[in-house]
C-alpha positions in Angstrom: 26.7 10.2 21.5 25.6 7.0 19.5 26.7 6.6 15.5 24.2 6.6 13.3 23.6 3.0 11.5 21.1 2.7 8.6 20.4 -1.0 7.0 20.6 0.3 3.5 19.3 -3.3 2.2 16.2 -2.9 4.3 15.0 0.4 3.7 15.8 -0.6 0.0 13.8 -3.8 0.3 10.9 -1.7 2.4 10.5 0.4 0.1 9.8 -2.4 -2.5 7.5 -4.1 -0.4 5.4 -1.0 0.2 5.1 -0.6 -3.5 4.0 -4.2 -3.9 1.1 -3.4 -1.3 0.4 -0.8 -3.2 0.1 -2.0 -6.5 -2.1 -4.8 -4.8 -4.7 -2.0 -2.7 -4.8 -0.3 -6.6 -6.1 -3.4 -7.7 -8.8 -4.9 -5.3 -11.6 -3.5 -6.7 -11.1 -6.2 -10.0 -11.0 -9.0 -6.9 -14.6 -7.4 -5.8 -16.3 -7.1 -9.2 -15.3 -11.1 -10.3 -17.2 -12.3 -6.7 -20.4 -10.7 -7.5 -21.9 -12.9 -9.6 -20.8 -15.8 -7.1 -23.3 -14.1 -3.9 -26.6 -15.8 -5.1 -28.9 -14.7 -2.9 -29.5 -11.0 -3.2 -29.7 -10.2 0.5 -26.3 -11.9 0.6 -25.0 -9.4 -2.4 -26.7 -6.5 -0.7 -24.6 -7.3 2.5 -21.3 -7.7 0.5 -21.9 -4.7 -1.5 -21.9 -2.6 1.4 -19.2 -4.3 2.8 -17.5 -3.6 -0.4 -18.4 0.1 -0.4 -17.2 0.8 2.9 -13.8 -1.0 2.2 -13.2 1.3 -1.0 -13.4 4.3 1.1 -11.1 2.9 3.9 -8.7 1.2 0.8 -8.5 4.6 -0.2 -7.2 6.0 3.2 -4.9 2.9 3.7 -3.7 3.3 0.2 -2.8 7.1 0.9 -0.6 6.3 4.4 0.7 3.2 2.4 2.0 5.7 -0.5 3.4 8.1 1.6 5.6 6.1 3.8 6.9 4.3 0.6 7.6 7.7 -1.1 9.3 8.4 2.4 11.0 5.3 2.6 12.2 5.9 -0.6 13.1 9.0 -0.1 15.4 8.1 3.5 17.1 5.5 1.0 18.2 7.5 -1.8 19.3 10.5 1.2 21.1 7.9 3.2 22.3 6.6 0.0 23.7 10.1 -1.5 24.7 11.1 2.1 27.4 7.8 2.1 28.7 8.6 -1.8 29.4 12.1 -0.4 31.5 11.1 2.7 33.1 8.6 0.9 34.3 11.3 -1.7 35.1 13.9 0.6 37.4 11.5 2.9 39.2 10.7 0.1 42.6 12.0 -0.7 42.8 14.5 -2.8 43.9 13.7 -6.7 42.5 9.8 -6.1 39.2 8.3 -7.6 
């Protein structure tokens, strides 16, 4: 049987980075409403708006996976995390801090 190894710092910094990608899927539709005056031509807009539509419904599917691997990731860490400060303290001599 193999021991267990977890890369604390990476799950830590994973978790981070998901919420970053997060924050930046919350915000796209700000990035979509400043290029539409910047289309000219309205068969040009027309193509880009649909575009645009059909990305908001697939953002909002990637957005859902991306939260709930973060919350999960997040989640691992703070269980690995709790799992170690318990070990520690039951591996401890009695009567020590």
């Amino acid at each position: 049987m193999t021991d267990l190894v977890v890369n604390d710092a990476l799950l830590l910094k994973s978790a981070k980075s998901l919420k970053k990608i997060q924050y930046e899927f919350e915000h796209t539709d700000q990035h979509q409403k400043d290029l539409k005056r910047v289309w000219g031509s309205s068969e040009i807009a027309g193509a880009m708006g649909q575009f645009a539509d059909n990305w908001d419904y697939h953002r909002k599917q990637l957005l859902d996976s991306i939260k709930t691997v973060g919350e999960l990731t997040q989640k691992c860490h703070e269980g690995f995390t709790n799992l170690d400060h318990g070990l520690e303290k039951a591996t401890k001599p009695k009567g020590k801090k």
